[in-house]
C-alpha positions in Angstrom: -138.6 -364.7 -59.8 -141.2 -365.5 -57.4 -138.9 -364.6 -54.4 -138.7 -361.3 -55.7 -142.7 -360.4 -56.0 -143.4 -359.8 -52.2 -139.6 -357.8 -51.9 -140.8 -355.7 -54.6 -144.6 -355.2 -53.6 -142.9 -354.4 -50.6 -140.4 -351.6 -51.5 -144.1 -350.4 -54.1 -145.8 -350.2 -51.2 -143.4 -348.2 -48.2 -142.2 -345.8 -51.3 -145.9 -345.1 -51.9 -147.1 -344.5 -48.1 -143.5 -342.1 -47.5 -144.2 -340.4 -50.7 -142.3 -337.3 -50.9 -143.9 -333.9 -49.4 -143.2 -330.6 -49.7 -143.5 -327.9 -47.4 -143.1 -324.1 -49.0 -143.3 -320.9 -47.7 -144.9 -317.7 -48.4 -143.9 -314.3 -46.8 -147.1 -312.9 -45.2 -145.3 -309.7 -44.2 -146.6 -306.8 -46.5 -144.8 -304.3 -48.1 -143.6 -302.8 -51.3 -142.3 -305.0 -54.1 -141.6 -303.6 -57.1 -143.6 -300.4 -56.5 -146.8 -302.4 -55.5 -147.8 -302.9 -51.9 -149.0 -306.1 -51.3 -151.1 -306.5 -48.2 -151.8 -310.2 -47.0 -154.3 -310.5 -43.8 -154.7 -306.8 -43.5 -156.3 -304.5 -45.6 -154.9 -301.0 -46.5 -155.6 -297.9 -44.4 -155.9 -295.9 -47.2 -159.0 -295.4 -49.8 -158.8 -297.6 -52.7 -160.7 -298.8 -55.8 -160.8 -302.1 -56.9 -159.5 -303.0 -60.5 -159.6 -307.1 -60.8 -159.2 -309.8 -59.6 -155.6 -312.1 -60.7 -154.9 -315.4 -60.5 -151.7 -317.2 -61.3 -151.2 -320.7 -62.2 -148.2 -322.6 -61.7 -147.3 -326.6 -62.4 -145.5 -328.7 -59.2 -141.8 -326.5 -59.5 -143.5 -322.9 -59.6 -142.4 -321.9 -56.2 -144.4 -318.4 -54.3 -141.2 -316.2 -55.5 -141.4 -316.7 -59.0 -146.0 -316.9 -58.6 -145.7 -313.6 -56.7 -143.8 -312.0 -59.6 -146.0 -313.1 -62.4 -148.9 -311.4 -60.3 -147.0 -308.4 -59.1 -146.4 -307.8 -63.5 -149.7 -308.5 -64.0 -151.1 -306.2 -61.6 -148.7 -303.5 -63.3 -150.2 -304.1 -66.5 -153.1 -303.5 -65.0 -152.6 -300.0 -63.7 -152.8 -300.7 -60.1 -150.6 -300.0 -57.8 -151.7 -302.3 -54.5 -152.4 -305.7 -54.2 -155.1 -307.1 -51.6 -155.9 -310.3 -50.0 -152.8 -312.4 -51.6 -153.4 -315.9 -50.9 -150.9 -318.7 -52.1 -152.3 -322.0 -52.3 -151.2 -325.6 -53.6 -153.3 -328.0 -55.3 -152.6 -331.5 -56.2 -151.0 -329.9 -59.8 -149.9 -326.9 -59.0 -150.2 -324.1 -57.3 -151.8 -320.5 -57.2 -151.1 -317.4 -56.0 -154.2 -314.6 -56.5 -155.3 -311.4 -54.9 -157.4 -307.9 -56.2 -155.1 -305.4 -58.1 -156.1 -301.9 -56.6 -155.3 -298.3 -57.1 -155.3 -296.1 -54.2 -157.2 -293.0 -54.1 -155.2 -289.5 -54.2 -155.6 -287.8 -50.4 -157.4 -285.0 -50.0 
């Protein structure tokens, strides 16, 4: 039993510094999803008012797709029909994905 303390500190200790990591991806291009135009770095050329801001939370498996569709309803809900600085982020729980629901003013 004593032989096997130093092999198993040893496996305890290389699983622990080449813990797993994850790399995912969000889309920065903008465009139209599900009737909302979602701008990421740029902001609209058009006139717009600001409604709210949204922020989504989501545990270690919410991946951006299924974030960015929780915010895209919410934003619906909320009458608007744009969404503004999107920004995905991950924390040590979780992640986020948040942004200002807009409605763009009419053209004159």
């Amino acid at each position: 039993m004593r032989n096997l303390l130093p092999i198993l500190s040893a496996i305890l200790i290389i699983l622990f510094v080449s813990s797993c990591t994850t790399t995912r991806t969000f889309s920065t291009a903008e465009g139209s999803y599900d009737g909302i135009e979602v701008f990421t770095a740029k902001t609209p050329e058009k006139n717009f008012k600001e409604i709210k801001y949204i922020e989504v939370q989501g545990g270690w498996f919410s991946g951006p797709k299924g974030l960015l569709s929780k915010l895209l309803q919410r934003a619906k809900d909320a009458g608007a029909d744009g969404l503004v600085n999107v920004q995905y982020n991950t924390l040590h729980v979780g992640s986020t994905i948040s942004g200002t629901a807009v409605k763009f003013e009419e053209s004159n």
